[in-house]
C-alpha positions in Angstrom: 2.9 64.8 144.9 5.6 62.9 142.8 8.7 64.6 141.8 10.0 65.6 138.4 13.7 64.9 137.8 14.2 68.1 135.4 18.1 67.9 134.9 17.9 63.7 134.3 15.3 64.6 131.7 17.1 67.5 130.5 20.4 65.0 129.9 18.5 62.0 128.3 17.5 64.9 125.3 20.9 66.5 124.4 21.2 65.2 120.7 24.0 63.7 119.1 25.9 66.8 118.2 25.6 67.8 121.5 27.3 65.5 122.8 30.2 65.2 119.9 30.4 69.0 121.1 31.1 68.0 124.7 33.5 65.0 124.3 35.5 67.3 122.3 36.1 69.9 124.6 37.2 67.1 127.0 39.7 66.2 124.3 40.7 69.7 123.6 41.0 70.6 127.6 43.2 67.5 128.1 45.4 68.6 125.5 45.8 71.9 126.7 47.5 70.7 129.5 50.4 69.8 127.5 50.4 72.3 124.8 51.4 75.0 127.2 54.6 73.5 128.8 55.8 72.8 125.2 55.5 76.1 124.1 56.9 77.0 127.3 59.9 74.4 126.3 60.4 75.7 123.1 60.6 79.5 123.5 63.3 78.7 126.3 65.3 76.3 124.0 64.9 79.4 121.5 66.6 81.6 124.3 69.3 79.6 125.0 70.4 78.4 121.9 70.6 82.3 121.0 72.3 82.9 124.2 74.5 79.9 123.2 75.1 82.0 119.7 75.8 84.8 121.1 78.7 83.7 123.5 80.7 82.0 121.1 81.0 84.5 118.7 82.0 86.9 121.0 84.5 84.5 122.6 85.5 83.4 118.4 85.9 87.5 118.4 88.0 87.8 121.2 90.2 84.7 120.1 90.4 86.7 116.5 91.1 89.7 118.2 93.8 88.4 120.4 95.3 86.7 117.6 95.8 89.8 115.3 96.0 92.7 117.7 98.2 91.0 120.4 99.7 87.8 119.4 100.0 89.2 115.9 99.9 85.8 113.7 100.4 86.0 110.6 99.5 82.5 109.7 97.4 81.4 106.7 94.2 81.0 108.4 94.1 84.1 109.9 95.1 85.9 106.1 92.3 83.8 105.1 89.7 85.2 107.3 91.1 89.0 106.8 90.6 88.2 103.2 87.1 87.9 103.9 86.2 90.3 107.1 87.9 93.8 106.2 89.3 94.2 109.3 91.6 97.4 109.6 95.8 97.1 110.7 96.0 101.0 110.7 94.0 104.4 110.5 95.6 106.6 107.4 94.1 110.3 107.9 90.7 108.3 108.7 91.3 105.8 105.7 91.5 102.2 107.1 94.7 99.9 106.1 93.4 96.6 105.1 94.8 93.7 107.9 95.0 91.4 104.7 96.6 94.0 102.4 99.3 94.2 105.4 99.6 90.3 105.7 99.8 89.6 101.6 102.8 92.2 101.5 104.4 90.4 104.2 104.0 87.6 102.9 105.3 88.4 99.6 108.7 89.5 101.4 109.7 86.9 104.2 108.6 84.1 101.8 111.6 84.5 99.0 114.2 85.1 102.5 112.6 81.9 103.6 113.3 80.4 100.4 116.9 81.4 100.4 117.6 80.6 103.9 115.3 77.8 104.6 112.6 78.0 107.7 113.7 81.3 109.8 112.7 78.9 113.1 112.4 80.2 116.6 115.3 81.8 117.6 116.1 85.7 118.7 117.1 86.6 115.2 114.5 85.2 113.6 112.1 86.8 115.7 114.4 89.8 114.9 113.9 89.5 111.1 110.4 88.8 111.2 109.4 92.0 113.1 112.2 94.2 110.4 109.7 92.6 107.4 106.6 93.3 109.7 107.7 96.8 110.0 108.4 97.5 106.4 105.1 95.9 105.1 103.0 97.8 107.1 104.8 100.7 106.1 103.7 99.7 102.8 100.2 99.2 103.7 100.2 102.7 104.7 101.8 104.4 101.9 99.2 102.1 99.5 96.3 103.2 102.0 97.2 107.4 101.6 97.4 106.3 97.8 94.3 105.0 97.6 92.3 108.2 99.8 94.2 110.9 97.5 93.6 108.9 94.3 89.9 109.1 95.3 89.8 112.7 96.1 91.9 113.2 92.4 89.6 111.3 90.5 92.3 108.5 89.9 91.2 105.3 88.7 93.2 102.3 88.1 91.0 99.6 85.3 91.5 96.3 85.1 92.8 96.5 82.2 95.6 98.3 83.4 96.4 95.6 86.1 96.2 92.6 83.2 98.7 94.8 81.0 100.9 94.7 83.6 100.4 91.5 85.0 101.2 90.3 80.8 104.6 92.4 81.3 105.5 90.9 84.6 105.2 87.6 83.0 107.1 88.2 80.1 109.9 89.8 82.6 113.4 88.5 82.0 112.5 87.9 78.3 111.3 84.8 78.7 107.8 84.2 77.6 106.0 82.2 80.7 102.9 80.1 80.7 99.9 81.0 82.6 100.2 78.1 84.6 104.1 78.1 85.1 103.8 82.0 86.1 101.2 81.3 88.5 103.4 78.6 90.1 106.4 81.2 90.2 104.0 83.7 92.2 103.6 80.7 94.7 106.9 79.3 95.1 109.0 82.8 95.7 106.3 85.1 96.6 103.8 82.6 98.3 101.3 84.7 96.1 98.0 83.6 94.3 97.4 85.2 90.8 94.3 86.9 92.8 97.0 88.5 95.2 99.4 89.6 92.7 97.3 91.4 91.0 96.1 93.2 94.1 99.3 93.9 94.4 99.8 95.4 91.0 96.7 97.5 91.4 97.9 98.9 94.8 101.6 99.8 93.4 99.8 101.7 89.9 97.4 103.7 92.0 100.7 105.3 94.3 102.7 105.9 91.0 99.5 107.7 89.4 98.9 109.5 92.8 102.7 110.0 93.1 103.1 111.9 89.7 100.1 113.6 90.2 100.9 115.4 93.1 104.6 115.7 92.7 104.5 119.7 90.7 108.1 119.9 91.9 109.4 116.9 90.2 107.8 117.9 87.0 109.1 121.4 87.0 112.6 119.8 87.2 112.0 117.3 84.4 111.3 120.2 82.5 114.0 122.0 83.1 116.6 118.7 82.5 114.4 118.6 78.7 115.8 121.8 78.6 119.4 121.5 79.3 119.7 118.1 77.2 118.0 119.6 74.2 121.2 122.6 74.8 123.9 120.3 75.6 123.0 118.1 72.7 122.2 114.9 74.7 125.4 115.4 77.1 123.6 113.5 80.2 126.1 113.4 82.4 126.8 117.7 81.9 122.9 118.2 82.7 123.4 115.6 85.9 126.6 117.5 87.1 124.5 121.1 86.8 121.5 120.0 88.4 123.5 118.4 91.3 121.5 116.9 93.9 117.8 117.5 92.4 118.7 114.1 89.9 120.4 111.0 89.9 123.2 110.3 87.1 123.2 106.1 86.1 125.2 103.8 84.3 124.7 100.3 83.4 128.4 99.5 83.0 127.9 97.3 80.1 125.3 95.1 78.1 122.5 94.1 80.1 119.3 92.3 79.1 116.8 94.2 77.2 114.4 93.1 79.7 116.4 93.9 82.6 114.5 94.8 85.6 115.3 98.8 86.0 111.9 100.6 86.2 111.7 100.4 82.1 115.1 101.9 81.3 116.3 99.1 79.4 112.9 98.5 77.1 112.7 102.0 76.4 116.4 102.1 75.4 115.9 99.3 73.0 113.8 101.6 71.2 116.3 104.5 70.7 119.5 104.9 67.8 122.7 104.5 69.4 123.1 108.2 71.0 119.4 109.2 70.7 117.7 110.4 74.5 114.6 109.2 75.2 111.8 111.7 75.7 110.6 111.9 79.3 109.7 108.1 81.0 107.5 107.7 84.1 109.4 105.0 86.1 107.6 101.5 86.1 108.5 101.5 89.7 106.8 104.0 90.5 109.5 106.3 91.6 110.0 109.2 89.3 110.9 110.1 85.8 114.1 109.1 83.6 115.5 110.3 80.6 117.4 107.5 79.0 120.2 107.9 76.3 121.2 104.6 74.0 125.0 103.6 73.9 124.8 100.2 72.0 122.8 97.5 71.6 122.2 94.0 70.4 119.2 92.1 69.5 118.7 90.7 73.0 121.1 93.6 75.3 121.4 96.8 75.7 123.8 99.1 77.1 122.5 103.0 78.6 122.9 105.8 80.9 120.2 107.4 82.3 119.3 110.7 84.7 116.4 110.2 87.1 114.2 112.7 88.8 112.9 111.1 91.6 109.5 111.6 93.1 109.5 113.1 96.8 106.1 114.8 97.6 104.2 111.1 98.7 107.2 110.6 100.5 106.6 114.3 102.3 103.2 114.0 102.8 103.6 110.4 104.8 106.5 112.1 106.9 103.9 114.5 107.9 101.1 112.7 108.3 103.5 110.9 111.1 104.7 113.7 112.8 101.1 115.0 113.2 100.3 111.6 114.7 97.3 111.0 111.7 98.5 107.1 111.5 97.1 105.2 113.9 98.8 101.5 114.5 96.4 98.7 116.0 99.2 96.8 116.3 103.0 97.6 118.0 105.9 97.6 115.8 109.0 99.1 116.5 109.7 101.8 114.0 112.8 101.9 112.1 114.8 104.5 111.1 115.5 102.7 107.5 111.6 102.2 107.4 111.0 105.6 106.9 
C-alpha cells in the first residue's frame, strides 16, 4: 500500500498569512533576546546613577556641615547658600536662629573694622577679633530670634511699609539727601550690605523695639512717673534725673550738634520744640527705651538739648534667663564674653 505524507501535505497548504504569522514570531523571538539584557542595563544604570545621587549630596552635606558647624566660615559662598537653605546657628526657647541672619550681622560689623584697619590677615589677634565680632553677632541673632517668637505670640507685626520708612530716614541720615543708587553703594562699601540685607536688618531691629516696649510694664510705669515730676518741677530735667537716681539716665549734648545727629531721635525731635519746651514721651529709634527731650537753642541746621532716658531692661532679663536656664542652644562654639552679655 503507498504511503501518505500527512505533515508534507499539511505544510504545502498553510496560506500566506500563515506564514507572515510565523516568520514574525521568528522576528519577534530573535528580538527578545536582546530586549531583556537592555532592560536589564537600564534599570541598573537607573540604580547607580541614584546611588551616584545619593552619595554626593550626602558627602556636599557633610562638606557644608563641616564648613559651618566646625570650621565655621564665614565666607560669601557659604552666606549665599544660608541665604537660600534656612539652616539654624542656635535654638531660642525652640525658635531657630537663622545661620544667615548670624552671618549678615557679622558681616555688617567686621566689614567697617576691615575698612578702617585694612585686611585683619592671619595672625593671633586677628583671629582674636574675629571670634570678639563672632560672639557679639550671634548674640544678636539671638536677642532678634526671642524677638521675633514673643512678637508672634503678642500679635506684633512689622509691614513693609514700616521697613521703607525707615530705610527713607536712614538714607536721609546726616542731613544729607542720598540717591538710591549712591546709598546702596554706601551699604556695600562700609557694611558690605545689599539693599535686600539692610532691610532685613531694619525689620529685625523694629520687631525687638516693638517687642521690647511691649513687654517692658516697668519702664512705662517710670516714664510715667518722670511726666509727672517734669510737669511739677516745670521742665527742670536735671531735678527729676537727680530724684529718680539710678532708674534714668541724665544727657547733655554739650553744644550744637547736627539736627540729624545720630542719637536714637533726640535731636529731630528737639528741632521740633521752642527753646525750653520738653518733649512729650519719645520711644528711642534705637530701640532702647524712652526719652524726654528739653530744647536749649537751635539753628536752622543744629540743635543743642538735654535729655532723661528710661531705658528698656525686661528683653534684656528675659535673655539672661533664658541663658541661665540653658534654653539657647549653640551649634556652633564661641567663647562667651562677659561684655557680650
Amino acid at each position: 500500500m503507498k504511503k501518505i505524507n500527512i505533515k508534507k501535505k499539511d505544510a504545502t497548504k498553510k496560506t500566506e498569512r500563515e506564514k507572515v504569522e510565523e516568520r514574525r514570531e521568528e522576528v519577534l523571538a530573535r528580538g527578545r533576546k536582546f530586549k531583556y539584557p537592555l532592560q536589564y542595563a537600564k534599570h541598573r544604570l537607573v540604580v547607580v546613577t541614584i546611588i551616584v545621587a545619593v552619595v554626593a549630596l550626602l558627602v556636599m552635606t557633610g562638606m557644608g556641615w563641616f564648613a559651618l558647624y566646625k570650621a565655621q566660615d564665614t565666607g560669601d559662598v557659604l552666606y549665599r547658600i544660608t541665604q537660600i537653605l534656612p539652616v539654624p546657628v542656635a535654638d531660642v526657647d525652640g525658635e531657630k536662629a537663622r545661620y544667615s541672619d548670624y552671618l549678615m550681622i557679622y558681616k555688617s560689623t567686621i566689614t567697617p573694622v576691615e575698612q578702617q584697619q585694612g585686611s585683619l590677615g592671619d595672625t593671633q589677634d586677628a583671629d582674636t577679633m574675629r571670634a570678639h565680632y563672632k560672639r557679639l553677632a550671634l548674640d544678636d541673632a539671638e536677642d532678634y530670634t526671642y524677638a521675633i517668637k514673643l512678637a508672634r505670640g503678642l500679635n506684633i507685626e512689622v509691614t513693609n511699609e514700616e521697613v521703607n520708612e525707615s530705610y527713607e530716614e536712614h538714607r536721609k541720615i546726616g542731613g544729607t539727601e542720598r540717591s538710591e543708587e549712591g546709598f546702596k553703594k554706601i551699604l556695600e562699601d562700609n557694611f558690605g550690605l545689599s539693599e535686600t540685607e539692610y532691610k532685613r536688618m531694619l525689620y529685625l531691629s523694629i520687631i525687638k523695639n516693638k517687642v521690647s516696649e511691649k513687654i517692658d510694664e516697668n519702664a512705662t510705669k517710670i516714664a510715667n512717673e518722670v511726666a509727672q515730676k517734669i510737669r511739677e518741677k516745670e521742665g527742670n530735667l536735671q531735678a527729676v534725673a537727680e530724684e529718680m537716681g539710678d532708674k534714668v539716665r541724665y544727657e547733655e549734648t554739650g553744644g550744637l550738634v547736627d539736627k540729624m545727629n545720630v542719637d536714637g531721635g533726640r535731636a529731630a525731635e528737639a528741632m521740633k520744640l521752642s527753646p525750653g519746651q520738653v518733649s512729650e514721651r519719645l520711644i528711642s529709634t534705637n530701640g532702647d527705651g524712652y526719652y524726654f527731650v528739653k530744647l536749649i537753642e537751635k539753628t536752622d541746621t543744629t540743635v543743642n538739648y538735654i535729655s532723661v532716658k528710661i531705658p528698656w531692661t525686661e528683653f534684656a532679663k528675659r535673655m539672661k534667663e533664658l541663658r541661665a536656664e540653658d534654653k539657647i542652644k549653640e551649634y556652633i562654639e564661641l567663647q562667651r564674653e562677659e561684655l557680650a552679655q
